[in-house]
PyMOL commands that place a pseudoatom at each C-alpha (Angstrom):
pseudoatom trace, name=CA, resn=UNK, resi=1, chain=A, elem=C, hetatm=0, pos=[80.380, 254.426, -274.358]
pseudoatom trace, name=CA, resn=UNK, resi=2, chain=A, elem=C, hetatm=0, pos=[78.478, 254.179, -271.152]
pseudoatom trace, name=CA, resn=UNK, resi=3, chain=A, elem=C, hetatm=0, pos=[76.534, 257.737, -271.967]
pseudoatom trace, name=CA, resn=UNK, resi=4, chain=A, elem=C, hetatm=0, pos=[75.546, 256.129, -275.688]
pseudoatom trace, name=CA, resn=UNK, resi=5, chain=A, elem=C, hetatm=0, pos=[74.294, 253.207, -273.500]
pseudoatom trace, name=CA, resn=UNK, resi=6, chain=A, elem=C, hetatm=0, pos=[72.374, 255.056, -271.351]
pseudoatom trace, name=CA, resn=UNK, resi=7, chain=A, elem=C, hetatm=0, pos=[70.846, 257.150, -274.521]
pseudoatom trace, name=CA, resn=UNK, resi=8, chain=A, elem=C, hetatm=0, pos=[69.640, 254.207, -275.890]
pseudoatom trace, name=CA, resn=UNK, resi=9, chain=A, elem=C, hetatm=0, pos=[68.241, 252.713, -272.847]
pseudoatom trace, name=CA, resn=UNK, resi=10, chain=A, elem=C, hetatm=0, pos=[66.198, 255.878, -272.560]
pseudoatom trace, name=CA, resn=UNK, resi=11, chain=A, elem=C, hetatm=0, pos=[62.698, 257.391, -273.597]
pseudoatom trace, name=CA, resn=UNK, resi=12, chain=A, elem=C, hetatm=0, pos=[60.226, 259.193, -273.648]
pseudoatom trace, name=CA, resn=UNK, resi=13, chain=A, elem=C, hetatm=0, pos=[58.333, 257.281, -270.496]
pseudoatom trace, name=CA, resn=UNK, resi=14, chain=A, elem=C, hetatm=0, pos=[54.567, 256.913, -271.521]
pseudoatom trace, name=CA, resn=UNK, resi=15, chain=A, elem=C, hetatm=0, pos=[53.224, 255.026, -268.502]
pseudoatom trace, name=CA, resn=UNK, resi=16, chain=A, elem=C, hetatm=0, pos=[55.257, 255.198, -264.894]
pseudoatom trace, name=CA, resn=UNK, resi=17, chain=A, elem=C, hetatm=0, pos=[54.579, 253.071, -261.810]
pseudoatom trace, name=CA, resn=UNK, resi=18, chain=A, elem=C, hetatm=0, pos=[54.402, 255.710, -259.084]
pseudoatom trace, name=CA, resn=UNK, resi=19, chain=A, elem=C, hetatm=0, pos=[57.359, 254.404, -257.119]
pseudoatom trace, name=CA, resn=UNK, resi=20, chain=A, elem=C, hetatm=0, pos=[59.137, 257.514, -255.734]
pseudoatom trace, name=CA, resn=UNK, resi=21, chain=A, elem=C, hetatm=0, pos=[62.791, 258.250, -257.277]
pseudoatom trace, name=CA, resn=UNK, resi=22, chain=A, elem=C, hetatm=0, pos=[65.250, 258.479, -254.202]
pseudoatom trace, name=CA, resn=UNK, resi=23, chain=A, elem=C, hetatm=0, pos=[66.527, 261.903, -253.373]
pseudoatom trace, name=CA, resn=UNK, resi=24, chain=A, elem=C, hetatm=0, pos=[70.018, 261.412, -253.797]
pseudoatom trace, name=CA, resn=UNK, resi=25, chain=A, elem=C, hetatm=0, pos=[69.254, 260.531, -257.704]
pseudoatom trace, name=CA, resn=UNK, resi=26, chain=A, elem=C, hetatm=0, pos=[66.996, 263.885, -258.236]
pseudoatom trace, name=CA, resn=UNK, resi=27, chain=A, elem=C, hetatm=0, pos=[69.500, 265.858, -256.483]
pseudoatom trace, name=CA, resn=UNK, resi=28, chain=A, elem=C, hetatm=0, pos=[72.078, 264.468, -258.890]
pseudoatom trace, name=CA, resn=UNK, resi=29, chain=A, elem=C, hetatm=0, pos=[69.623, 265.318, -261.813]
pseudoatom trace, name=CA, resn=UNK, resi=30, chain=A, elem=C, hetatm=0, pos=[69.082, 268.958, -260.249]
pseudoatom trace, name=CA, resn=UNK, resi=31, chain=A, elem=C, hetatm=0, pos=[72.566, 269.801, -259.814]
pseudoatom trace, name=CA, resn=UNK, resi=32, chain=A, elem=C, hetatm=0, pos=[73.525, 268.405, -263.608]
pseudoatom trace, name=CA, resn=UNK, resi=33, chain=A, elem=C, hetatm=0, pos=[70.839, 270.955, -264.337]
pseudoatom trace, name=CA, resn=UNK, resi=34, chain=A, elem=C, hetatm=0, pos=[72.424, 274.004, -262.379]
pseudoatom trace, name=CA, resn=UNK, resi=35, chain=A, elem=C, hetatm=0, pos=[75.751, 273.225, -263.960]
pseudoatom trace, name=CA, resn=UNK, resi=36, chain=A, elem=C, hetatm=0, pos=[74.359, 273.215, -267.486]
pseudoatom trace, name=CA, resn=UNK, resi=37, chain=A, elem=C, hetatm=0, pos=[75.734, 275.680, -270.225]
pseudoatom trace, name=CA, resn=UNK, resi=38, chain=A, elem=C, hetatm=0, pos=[74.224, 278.648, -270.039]
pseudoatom trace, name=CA, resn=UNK, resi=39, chain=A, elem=C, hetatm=0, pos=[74.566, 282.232, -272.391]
pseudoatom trace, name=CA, resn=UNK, resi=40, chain=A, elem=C, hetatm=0, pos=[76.578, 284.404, -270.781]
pseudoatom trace, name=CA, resn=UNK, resi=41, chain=A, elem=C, hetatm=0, pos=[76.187, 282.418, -267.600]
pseudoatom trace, name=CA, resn=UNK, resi=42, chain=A, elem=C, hetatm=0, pos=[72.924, 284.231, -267.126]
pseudoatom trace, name=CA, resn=UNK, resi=43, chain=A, elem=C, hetatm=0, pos=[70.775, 280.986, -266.139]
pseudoatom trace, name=CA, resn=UNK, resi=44, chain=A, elem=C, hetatm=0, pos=[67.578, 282.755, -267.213]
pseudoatom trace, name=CA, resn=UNK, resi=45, chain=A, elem=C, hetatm=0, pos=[65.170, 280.525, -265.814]
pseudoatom trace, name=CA, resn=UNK, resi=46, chain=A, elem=C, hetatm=0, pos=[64.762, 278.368, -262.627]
pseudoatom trace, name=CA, resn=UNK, resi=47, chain=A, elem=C, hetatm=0, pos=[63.537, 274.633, -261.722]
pseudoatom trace, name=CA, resn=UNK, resi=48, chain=A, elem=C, hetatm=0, pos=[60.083, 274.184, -259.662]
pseudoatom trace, name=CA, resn=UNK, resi=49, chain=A, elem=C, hetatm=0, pos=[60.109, 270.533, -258.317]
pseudoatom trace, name=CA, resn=UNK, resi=50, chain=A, elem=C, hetatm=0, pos=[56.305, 269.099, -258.034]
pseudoatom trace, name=CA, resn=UNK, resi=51, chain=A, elem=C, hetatm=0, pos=[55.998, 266.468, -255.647]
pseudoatom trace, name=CA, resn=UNK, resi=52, chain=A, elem=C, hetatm=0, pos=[52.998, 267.472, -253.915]
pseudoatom trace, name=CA, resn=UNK, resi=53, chain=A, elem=C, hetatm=0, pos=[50.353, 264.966, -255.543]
pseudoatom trace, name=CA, resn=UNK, resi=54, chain=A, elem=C, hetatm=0, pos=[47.344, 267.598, -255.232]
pseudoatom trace, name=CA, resn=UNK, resi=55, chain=A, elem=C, hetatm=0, pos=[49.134, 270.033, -257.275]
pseudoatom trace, name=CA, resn=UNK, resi=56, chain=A, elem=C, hetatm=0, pos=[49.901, 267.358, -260.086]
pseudoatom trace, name=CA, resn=UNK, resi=57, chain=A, elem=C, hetatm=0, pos=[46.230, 266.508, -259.882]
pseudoatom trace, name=CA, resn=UNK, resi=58, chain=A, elem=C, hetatm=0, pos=[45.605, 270.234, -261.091]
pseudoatom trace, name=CA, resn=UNK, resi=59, chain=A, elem=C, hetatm=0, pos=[48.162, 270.429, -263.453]
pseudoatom trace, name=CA, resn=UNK, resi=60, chain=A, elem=C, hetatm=0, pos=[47.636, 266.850, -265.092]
pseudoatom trace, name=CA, resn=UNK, resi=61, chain=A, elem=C, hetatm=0, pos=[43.934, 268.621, -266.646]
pseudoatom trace, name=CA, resn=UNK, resi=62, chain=A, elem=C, hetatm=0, pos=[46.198, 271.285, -268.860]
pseudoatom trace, name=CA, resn=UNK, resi=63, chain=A, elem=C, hetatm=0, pos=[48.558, 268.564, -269.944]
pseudoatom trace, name=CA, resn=UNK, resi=64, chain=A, elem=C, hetatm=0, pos=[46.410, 266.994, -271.894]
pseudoatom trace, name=CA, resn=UNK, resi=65, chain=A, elem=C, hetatm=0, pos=[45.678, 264.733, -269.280]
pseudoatom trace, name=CA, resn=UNK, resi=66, chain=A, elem=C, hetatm=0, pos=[48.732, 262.639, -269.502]
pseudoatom trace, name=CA, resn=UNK, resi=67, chain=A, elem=C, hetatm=0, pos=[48.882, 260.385, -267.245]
pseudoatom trace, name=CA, resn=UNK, resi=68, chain=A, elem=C, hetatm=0, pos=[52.979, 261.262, -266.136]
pseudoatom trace, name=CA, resn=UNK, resi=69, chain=A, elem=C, hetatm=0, pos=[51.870, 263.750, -264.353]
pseudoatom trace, name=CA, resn=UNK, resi=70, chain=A, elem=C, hetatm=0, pos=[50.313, 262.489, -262.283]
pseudoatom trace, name=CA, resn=UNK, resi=71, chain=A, elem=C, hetatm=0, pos=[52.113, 258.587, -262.050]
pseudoatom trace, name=CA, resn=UNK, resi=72, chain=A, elem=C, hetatm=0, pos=[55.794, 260.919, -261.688]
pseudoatom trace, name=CA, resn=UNK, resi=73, chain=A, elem=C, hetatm=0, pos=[57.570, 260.714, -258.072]
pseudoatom trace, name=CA, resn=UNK, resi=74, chain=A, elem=C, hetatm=0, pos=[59.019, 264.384, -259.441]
pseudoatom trace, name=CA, resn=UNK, resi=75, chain=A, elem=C, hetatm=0, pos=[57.896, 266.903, -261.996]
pseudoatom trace, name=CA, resn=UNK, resi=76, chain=A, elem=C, hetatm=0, pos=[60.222, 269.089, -262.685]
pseudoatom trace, name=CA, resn=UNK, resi=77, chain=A, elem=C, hetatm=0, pos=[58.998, 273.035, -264.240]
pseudoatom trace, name=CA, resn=UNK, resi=78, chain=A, elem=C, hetatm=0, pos=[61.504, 274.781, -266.575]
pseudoatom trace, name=CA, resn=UNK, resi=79, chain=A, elem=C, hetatm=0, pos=[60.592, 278.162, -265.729]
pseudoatom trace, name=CA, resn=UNK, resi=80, chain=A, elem=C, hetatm=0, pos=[62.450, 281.028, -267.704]
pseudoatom trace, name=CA, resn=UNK, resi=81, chain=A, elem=C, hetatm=0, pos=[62.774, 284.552, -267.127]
pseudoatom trace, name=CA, resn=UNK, resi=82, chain=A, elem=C, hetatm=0, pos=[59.778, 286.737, -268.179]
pseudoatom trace, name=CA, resn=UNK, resi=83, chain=A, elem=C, hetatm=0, pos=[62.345, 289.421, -269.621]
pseudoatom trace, name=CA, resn=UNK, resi=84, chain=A, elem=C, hetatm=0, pos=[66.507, 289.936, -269.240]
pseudoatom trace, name=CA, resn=UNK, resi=85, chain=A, elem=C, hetatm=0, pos=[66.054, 293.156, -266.600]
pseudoatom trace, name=CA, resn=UNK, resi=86, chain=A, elem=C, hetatm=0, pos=[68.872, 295.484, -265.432]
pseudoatom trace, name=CA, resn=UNK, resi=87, chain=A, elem=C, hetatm=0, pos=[68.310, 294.142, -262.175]
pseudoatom trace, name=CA, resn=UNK, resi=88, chain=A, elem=C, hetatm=0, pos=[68.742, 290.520, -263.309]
pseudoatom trace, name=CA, resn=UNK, resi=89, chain=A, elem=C, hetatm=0, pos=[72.116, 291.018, -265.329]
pseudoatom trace, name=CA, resn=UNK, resi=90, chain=A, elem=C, hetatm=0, pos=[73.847, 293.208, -262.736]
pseudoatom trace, name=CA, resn=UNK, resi=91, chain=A, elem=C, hetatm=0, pos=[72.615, 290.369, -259.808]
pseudoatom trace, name=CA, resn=UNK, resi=92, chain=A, elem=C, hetatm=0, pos=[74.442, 287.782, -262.213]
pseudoatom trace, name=CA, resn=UNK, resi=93, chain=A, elem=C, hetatm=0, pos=[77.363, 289.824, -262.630]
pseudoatom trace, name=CA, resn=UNK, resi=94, chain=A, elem=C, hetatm=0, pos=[77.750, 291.080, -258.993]
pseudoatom trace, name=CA, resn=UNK, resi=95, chain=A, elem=C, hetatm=0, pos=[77.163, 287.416, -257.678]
pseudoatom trace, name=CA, resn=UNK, resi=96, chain=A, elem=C, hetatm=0, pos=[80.127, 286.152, -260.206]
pseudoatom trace, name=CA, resn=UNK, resi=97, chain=A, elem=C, hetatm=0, pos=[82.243, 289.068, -259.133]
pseudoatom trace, name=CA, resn=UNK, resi=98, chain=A, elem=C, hetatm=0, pos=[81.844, 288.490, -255.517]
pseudoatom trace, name=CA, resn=UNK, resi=99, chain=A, elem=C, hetatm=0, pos=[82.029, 284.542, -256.161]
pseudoatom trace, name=CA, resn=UNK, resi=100, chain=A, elem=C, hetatm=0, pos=[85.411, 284.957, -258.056]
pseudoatom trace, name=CA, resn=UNK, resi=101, chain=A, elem=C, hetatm=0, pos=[86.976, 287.669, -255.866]
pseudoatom trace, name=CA, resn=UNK, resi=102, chain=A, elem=C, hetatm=0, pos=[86.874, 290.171, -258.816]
pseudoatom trace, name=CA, resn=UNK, resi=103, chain=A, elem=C, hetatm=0, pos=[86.487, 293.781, -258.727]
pseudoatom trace, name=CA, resn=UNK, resi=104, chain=A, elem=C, hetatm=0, pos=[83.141, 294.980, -260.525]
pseudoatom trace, name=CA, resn=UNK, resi=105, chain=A, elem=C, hetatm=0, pos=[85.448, 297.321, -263.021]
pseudoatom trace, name=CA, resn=UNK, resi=106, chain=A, elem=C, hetatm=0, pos=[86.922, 293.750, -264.874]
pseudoatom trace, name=CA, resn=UNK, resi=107, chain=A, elem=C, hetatm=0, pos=[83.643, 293.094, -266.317]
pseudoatom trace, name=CA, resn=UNK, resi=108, chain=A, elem=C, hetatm=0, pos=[81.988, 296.147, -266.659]
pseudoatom trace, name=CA, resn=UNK, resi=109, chain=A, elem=C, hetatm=0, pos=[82.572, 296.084, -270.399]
pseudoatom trace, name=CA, resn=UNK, resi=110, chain=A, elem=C, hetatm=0, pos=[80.907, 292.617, -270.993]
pseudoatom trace, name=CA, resn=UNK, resi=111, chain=A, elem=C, hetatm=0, pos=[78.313, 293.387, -268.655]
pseudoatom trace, name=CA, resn=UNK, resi=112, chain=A, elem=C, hetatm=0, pos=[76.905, 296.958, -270.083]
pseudoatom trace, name=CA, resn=UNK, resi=113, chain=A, elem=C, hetatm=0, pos=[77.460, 295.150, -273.643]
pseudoatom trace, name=CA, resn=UNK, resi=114, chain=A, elem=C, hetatm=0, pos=[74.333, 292.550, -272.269]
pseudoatom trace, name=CA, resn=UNK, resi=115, chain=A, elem=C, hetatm=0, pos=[73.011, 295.266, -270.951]
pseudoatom trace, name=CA, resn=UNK, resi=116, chain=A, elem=C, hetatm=0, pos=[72.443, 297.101, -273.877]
pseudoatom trace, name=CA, resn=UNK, resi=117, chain=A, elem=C, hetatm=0, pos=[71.512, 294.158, -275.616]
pseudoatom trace, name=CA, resn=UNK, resi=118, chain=A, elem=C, hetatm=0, pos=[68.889, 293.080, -273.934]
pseudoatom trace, name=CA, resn=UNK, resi=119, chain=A, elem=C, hetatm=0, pos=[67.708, 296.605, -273.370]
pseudoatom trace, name=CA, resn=UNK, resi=120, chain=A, elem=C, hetatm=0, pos=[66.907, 297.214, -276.895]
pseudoatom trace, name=CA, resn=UNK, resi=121, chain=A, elem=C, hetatm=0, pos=[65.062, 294.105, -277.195]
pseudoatom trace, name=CA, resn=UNK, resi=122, chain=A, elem=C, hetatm=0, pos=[61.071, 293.598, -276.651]
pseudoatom trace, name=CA, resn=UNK, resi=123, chain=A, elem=C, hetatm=0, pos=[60.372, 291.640, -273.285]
pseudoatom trace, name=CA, resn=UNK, resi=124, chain=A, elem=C, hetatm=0, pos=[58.576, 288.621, -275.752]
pseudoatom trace, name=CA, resn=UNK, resi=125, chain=A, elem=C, hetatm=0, pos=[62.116, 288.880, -277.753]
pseudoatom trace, name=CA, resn=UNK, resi=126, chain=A, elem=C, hetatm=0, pos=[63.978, 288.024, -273.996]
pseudoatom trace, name=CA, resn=UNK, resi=127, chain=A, elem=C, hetatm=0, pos=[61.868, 285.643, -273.275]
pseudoatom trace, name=CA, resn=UNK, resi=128, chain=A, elem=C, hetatm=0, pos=[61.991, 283.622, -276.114]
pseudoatom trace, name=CA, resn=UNK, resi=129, chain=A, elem=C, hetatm=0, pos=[65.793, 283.573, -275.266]
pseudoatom trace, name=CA, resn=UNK, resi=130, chain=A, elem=C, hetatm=0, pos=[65.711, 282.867, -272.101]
pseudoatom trace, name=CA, resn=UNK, resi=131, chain=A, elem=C, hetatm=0, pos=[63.090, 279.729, -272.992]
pseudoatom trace, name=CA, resn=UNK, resi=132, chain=A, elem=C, hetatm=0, pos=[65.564, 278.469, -275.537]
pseudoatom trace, name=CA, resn=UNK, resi=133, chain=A, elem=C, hetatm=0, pos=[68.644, 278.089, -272.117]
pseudoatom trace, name=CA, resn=UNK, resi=134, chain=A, elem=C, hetatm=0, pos=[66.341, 276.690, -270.686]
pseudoatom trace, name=CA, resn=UNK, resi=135, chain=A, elem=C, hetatm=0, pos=[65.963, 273.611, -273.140]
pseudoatom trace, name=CA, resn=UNK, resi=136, chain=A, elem=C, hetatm=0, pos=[69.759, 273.317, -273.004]
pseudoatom trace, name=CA, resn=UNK, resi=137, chain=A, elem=C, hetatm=0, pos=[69.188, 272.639, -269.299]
pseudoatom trace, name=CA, resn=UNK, resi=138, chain=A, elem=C, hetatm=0, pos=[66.427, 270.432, -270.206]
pseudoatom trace, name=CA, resn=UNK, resi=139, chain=A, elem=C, hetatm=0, pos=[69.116, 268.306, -272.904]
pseudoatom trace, name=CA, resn=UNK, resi=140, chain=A, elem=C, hetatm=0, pos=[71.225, 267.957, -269.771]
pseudoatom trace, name=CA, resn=UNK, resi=141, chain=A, elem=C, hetatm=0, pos=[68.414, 267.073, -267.443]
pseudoatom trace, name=CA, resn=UNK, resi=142, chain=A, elem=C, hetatm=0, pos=[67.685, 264.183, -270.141]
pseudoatom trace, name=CA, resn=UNK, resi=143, chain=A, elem=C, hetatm=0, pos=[71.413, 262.576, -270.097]
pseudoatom trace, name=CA, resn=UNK, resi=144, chain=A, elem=C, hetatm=0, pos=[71.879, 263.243, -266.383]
pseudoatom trace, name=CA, resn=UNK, resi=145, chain=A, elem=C, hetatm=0, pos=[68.401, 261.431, -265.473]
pseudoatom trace, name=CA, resn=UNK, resi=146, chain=A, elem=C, hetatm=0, pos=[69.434, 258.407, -267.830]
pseudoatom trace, name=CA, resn=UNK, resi=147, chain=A, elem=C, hetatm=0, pos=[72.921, 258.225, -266.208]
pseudoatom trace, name=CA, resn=UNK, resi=148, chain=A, elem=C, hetatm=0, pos=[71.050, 257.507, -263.095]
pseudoatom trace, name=CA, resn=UNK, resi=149, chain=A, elem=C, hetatm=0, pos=[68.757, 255.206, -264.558]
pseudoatom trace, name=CA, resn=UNK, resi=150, chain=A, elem=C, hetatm=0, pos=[65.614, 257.315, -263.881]
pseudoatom trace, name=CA, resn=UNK, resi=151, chain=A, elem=C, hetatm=0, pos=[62.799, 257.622, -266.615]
pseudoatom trace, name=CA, resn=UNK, resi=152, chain=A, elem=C, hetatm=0, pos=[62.006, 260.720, -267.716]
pseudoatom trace, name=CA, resn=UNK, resi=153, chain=A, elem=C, hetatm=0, pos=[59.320, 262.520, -270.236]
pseudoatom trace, name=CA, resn=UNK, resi=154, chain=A, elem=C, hetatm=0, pos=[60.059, 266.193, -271.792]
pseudoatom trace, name=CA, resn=UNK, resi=155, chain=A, elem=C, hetatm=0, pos=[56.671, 267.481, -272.349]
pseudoatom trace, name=CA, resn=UNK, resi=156, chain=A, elem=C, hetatm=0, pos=[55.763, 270.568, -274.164]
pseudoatom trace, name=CA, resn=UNK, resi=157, chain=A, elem=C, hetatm=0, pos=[52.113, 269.576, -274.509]
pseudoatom trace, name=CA, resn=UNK, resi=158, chain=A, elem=C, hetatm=0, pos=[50.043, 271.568, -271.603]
pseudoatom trace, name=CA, resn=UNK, resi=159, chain=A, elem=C, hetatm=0, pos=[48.769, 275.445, -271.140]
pseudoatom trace, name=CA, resn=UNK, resi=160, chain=A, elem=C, hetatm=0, pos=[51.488, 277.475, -270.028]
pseudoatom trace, name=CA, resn=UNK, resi=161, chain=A, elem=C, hetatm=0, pos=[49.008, 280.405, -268.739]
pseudoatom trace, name=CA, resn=UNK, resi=162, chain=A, elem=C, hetatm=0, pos=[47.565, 277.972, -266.507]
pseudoatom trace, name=CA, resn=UNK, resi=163, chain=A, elem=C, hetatm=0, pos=[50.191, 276.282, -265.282]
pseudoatom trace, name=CA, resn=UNK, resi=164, chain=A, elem=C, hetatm=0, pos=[51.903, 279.970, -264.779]
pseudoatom trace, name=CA, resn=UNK, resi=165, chain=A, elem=C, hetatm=0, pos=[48.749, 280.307, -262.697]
pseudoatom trace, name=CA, resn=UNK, resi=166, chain=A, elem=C, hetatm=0, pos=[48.433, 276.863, -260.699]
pseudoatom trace, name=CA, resn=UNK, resi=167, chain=A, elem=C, hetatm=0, pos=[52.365, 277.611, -259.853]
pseudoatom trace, name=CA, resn=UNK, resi=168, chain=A, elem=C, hetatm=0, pos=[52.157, 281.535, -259.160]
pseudoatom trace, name=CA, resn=UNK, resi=169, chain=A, elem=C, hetatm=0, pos=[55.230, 282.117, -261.902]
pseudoatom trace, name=CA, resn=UNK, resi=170, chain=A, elem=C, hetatm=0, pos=[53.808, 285.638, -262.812]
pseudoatom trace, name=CA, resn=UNK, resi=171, chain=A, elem=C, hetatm=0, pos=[54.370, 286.881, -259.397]
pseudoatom trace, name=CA, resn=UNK, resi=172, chain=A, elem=C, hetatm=0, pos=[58.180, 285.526, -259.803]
pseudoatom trace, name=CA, resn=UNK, resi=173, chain=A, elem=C, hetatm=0, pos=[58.616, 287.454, -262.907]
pseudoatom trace, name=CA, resn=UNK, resi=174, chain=A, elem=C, hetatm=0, pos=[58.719, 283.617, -265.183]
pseudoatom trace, name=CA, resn=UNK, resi=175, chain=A, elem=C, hetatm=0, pos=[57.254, 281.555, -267.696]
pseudoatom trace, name=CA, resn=UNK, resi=176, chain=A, elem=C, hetatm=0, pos=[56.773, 277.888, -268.184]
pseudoatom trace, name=CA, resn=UNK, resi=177, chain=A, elem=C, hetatm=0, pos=[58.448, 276.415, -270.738]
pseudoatom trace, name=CA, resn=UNK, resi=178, chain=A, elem=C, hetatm=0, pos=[58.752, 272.773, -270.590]
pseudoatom trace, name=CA, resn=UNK, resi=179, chain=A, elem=C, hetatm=0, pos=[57.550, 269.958, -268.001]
pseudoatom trace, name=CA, resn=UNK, resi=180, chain=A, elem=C, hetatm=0, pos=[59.861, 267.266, -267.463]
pseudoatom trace, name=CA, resn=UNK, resi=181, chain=A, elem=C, hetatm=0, pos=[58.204, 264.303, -265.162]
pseudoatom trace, name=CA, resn=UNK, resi=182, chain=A, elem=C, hetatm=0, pos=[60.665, 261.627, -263.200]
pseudoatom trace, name=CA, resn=UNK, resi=183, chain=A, elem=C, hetatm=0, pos=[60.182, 258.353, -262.385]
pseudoatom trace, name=CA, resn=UNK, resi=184, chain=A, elem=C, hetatm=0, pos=[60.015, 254.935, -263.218]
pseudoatom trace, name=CA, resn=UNK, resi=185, chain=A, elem=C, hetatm=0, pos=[58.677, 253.124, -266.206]
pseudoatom trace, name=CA, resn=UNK, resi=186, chain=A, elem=C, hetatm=0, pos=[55.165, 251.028, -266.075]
pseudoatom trace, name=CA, resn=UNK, resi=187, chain=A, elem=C, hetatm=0, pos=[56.489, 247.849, -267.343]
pseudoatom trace, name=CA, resn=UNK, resi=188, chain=A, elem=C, hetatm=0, pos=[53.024, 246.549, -268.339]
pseudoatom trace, name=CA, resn=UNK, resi=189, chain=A, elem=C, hetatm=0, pos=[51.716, 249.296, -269.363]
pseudoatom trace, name=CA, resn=UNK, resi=190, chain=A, elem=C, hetatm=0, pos=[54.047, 251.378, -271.630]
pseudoatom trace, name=CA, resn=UNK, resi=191, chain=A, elem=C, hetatm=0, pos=[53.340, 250.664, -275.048]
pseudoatom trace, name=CA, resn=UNK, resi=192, chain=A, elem=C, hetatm=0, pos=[56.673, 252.455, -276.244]
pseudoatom trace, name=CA, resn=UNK, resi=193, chain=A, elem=C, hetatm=0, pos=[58.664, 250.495, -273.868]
pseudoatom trace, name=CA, resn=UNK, resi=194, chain=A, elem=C, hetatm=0, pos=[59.349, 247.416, -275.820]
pseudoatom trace, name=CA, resn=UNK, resi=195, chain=A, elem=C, hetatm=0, pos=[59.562, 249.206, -279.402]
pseudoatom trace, name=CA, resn=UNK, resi=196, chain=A, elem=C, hetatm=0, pos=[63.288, 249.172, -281.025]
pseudoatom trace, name=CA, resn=UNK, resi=197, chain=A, elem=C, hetatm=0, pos=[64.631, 252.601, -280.271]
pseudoatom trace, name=CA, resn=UNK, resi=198, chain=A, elem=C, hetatm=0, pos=[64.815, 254.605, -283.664]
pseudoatom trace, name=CA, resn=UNK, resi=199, chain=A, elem=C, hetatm=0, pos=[66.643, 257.742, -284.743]
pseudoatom trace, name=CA, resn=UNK, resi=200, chain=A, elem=C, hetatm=0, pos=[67.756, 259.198, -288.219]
pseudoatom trace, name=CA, resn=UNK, resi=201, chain=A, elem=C, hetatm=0, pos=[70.874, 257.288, -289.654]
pseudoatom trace, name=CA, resn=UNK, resi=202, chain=A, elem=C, hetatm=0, pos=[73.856, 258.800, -289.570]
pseudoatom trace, name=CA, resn=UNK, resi=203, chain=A, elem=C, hetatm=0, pos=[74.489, 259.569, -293.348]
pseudoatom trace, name=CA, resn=UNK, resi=204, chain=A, elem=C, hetatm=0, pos=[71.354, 261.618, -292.996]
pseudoatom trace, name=CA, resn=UNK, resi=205, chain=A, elem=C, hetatm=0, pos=[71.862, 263.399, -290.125]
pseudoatom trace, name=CA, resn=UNK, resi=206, chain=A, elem=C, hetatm=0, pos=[75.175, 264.323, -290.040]
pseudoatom trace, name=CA, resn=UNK, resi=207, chain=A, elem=C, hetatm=0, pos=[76.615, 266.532, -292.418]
pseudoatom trace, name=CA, resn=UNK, resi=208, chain=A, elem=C, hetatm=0, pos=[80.977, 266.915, -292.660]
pseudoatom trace, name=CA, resn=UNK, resi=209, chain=A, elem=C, hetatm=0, pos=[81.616, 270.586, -294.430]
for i in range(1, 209): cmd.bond("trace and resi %d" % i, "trace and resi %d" % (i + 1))
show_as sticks, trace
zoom trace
């Protein structure tokens, strides 16, 4: 019951107050986000944490000039994986191995399968995978961040190519995907804050088969 709590204390933050999130809470958030489900246990796409306030001054411009940006103690980047390389995969797999005490032969038959998977695909087809783990990372980032009571805003509204550019992601090989600001509401200023909280109802959202 306590997560269904917390869901329904949450939401999407329109106004925060600037007052810094403590550490221990984002590192909490962070590591619910490195132990998120993940294809394969690839993890095709990595976290940048913004806390420097000059580089949310650039990005807040190509977000539509929302004002979380800016008013966040943490933004957090979901950058994924500009394609699934052979070099990627086999660090994965060699990583595991090593991790798990495993010869490389055990899952040399899973990991030429990905191989040739992803090989045959387009680098925009890989991509568009990898984007899509990392919005299951993002769905934990949202229950983990509630859990600790810290407000949070998933934001798909800014210019990827130029926040790929303020942060230097090209040069890393990734791709923004979505923004995810933390910190703490603006009591007096939120309008959503004080709206009932309201989702589909059940009978026609869920479906029994």
């Amino acid at each position: 019951m306590q997560v269904l709590e917390k869901l329904n204390w949450r939401y999407a933050t329109k106004s925060m107050n600037g007052t810094p999130v403590p550490q221990e809470k984002v590192d909490y958030i962070l590591e619910a986000i490195r132990l998120s489900a993940s294809s394969s246990g690839l993890q095709p796409y990595e976290i940048l944490v913004v806390t420097d306030q000059e580089v949310k001054e650039k990005i807040k411009p190509i977000a539509w000039g929302q004002s979380q940006i800016t008013d966040a103690s943490h933004v957090l980047v979901f950058a994924a994986w500009d394609n699934y390389t052979a070099d990627r995969i086999n660090s994965v797999f060699d990583y595991n191995n090593e991790q798990r005490n495993l010869p490389a032969s055990v899952t040399d038959d899973y990991r030429n399968k990905l191989l040739n998977l992803y090989g045959a695909q387009t680098p925009q087809q890989n991509f568009t995978h990898a984007a899509k783990q990392a919005y299951i990372a993002l769905g934990t980032a949202l229950i983990a961040a509630a859990e600790q009571e810290v407000d949070s805003t998933p934001m798909e509204g800014f210019d990827p190519v130029a926040l790929d550019e303020i942060l230097d992601l090209k040069s890393k090989g990734l791709r923004s995907v979505v923004i995810l600001p933390l910190g703490y509401r603006n009591e007096e200023g939120d309008w959503l804050l004080k709206m009932k909280k309201v989702r589909t109802p059940k009978e026609k959202f869920i479906t029994v088969v």
